[in-house]
C-alpha positions in Angstrom: -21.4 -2.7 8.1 -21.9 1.3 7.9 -20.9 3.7 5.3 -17.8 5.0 8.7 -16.8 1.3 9.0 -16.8 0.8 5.4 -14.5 3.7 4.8 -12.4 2.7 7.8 -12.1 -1.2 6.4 -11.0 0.7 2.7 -8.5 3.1 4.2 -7.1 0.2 5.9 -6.4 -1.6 2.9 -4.3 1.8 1.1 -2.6 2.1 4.5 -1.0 -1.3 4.3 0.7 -1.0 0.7 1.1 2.7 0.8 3.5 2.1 3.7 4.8 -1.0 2.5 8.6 -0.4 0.4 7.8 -3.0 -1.8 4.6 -1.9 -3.5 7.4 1.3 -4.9 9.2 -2.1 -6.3 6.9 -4.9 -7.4 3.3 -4.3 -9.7 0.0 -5.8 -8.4 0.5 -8.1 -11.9 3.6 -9.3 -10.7 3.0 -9.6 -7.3 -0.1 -11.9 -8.4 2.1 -14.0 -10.9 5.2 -14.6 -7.9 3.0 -15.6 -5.7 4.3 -19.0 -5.4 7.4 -18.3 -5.8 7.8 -15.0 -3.6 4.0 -14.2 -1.5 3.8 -17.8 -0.1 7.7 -18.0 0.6 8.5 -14.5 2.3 11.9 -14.1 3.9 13.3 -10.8 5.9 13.6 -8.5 2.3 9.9 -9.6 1.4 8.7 -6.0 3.0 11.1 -4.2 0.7 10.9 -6.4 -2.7 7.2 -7.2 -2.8 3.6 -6.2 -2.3 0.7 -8.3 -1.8 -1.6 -9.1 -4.3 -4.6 -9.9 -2.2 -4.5 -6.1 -0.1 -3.5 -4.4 -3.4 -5.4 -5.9 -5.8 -8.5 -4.9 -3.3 -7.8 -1.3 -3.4 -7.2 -1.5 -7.3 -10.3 -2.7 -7.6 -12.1 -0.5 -5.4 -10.5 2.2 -7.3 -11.1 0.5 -10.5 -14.7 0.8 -9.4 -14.9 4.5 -8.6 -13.4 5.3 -11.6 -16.3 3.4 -13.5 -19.1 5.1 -11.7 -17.8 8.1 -12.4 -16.7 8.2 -15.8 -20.0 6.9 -16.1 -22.2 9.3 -13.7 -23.1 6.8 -11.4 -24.7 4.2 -14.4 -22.2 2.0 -14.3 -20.0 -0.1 -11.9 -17.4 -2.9 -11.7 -20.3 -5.3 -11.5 -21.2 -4.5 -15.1 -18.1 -5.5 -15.9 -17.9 -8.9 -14.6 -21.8 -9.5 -15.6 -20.4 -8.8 -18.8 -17.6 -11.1 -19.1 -20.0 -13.8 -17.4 -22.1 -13.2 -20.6 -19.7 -13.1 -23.7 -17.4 -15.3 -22.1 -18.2 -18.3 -19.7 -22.1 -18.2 -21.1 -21.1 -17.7 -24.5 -17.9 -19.5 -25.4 -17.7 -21.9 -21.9 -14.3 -20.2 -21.1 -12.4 -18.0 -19.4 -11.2 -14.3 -20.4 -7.5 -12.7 -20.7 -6.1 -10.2 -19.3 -6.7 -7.6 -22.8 -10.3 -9.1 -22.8 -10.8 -7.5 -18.9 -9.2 -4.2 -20.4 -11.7 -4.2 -22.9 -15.1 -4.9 -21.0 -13.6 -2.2 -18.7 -13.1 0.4 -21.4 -16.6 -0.8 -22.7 -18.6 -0.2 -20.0 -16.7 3.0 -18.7 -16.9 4.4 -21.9 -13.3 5.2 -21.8 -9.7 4.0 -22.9 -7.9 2.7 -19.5 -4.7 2.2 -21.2 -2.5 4.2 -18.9 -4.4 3.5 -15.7 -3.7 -0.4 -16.5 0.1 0.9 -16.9 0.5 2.8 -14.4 -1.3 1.2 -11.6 -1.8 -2.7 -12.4 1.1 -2.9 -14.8 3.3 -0.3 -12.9 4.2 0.7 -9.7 3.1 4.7 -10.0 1.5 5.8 -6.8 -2.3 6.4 -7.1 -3.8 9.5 -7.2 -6.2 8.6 -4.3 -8.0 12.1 -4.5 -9.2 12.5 -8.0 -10.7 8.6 -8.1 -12.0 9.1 -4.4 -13.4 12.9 -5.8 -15.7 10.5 -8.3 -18.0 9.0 -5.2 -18.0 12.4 -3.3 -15.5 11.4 -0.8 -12.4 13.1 0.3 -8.9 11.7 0.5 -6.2 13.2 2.0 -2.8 11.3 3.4 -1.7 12.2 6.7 1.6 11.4 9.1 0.5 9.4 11.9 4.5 9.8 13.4 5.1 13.1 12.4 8.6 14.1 14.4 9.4 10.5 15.6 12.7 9.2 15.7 12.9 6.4 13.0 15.7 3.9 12.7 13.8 1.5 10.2 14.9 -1.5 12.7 12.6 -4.6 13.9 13.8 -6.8 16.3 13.7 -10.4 18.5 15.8 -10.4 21.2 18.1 -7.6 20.2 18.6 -9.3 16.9 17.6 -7.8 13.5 14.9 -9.4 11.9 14.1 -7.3 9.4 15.4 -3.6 8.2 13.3 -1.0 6.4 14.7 -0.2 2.8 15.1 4.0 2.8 15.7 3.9 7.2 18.8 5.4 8.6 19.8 1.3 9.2 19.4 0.3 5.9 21.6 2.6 4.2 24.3 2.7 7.1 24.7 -1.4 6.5 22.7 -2.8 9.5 22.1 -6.8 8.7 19.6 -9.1 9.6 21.1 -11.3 11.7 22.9 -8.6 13.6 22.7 -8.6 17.5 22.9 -4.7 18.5 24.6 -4.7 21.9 25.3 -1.3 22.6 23.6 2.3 21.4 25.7 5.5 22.3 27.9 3.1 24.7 25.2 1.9 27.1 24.1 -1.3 26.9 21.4 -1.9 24.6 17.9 -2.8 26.1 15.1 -1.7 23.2 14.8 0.8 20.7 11.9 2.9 22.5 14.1 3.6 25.6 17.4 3.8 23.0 15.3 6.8 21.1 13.8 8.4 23.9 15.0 11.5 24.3 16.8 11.4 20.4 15.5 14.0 17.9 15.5 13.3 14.0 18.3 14.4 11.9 20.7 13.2 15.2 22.8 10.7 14.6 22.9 7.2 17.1 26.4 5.0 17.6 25.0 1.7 17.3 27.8 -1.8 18.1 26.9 -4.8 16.5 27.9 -8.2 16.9 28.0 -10.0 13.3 30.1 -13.5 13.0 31.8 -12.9 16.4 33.2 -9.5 15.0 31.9 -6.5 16.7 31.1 -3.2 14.3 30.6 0.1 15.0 27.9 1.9 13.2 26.7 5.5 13.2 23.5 5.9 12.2 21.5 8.9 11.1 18.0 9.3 12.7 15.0 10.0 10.1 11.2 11.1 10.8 9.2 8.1 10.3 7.5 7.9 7.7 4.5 6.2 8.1 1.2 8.0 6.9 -2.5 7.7 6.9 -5.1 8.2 4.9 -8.0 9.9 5.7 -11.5 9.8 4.3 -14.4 11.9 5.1 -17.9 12.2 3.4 -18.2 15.4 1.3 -22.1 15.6 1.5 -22.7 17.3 -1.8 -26.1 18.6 -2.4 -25.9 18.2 -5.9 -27.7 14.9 -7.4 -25.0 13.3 -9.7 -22.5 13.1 -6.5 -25.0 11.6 -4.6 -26.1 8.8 -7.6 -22.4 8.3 -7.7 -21.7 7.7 -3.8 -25.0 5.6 -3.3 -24.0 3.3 -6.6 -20.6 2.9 -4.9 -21.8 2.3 -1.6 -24.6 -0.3 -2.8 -27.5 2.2 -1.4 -29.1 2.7 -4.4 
């Protein structure tokens, strides 16, 4: 894999639960202690309620990792961490370690107290500050929107049925259901939500009829910009030396 498809494969990963609702809702911790009762048994709110712990808990570790190598000028990484739980715990005492003891060999090898990073981003559901931890392996981070001026109902569908609506969309707050057949938008006959929002503009409104237990309800329905972003990296080059110790230790060029 190169350094491009590297980035590409990490950016990925922050794409999926920074445009997933539920990562505003749900803590990696928690996410990783539901996940038999919630990950492995999703239903049509899942998007909205809940995050998952395998995508988020790889980009908290990857930033877990740049925050390491740079608090500790490219010395140090996540490795050292786990080398040195494998030593004073499993070597040592033939057991496992807790979730404090992590804390700890974190702190210890980054030199630094991680209390509020562990409650705000494992703990917590505070949004990352993907710039400053990217800024420690000489890489820049910005978020962009992919749909910038596109008409956004928040709706997906099988068949002209809701399957799922997007907590925050025009659909969710109007009182759209899953389970609801749309039959009509703006009184013509309702064939899918592309050709229904062609030639709509954000902040419009949309008169959508649904068919719920046999009843048919009338619904209008404001039209929002959707929101789905991107994030972008891009090597920095800097020609000083520490950036570059600090990009090749994170990179695994060194």
């Amino acid at each position: 894999m190169d350094e491009n498809k590297m980035l590409s494969q990490i950016g990925y990963g922050i794409n999926s639960i920074e445009n997933t609702y539920g990562n505003k809702v749900q803590s990696v911790a928690e996410a990783s202690w539901d996940a038999w009762i919630k990950y492995y048994r999703p239903n049509e709110n899942s998007n909205n309620a809940t995050v998952s712990y395998y995508t988020k808990g790889g980009v908290i570790a990857n930033v877990l990792n740049m925050l390491i190598i740079g608090e500790s000028n490219g010395e140090k990484s996540l490795d050292d961490v786990l080398r040195l739980l494998y030593a004073e715990t499993y070597l040592a005492k033939n057991s496992g370690f807790t979730d404090e003891e992590f804390k700890k060999a974190c702190e210890k090898v980054s030199g630094k107290d991680l209390s509020k990073f562990f409650e705000n981003c494992i703990y917590g559901t505070e949004m990352i500050d993907y710039a400053k931890f990217f800024e420690n392996v000489d890489i820049e981070a910005n978020f962009i929107q992919t749909q910038k001026d596109k008409p956004w109902l928040g709706l997906t569908m099988r068949n002209n049925i809701v399957t799922k609506t997007e907590r925050g969309s025009g659909a969710y707050l109007s009182g759209i259901y899953v389970d609801d057949e749309i039959v009509r938008i703006d009184q013509k006959v309702f064939i899918n939500l592309e050709e229904a929002l062609k030639n709509k503009k954000v902040d419009e409104k949309v008169k959508i009829e649904v068919l719920r237990d046999g009843n048919l309800l009338e619904y209008e329905i404001p039209i929002f910009e959707n929101p789905t972003k991107a994030i972008k990296l891009s090597l920095k080059n800097s020609k000083n030396e520490s950036a570059l110790k600090k990009y090749k230790k994170w990179m695994h060029l060194d």
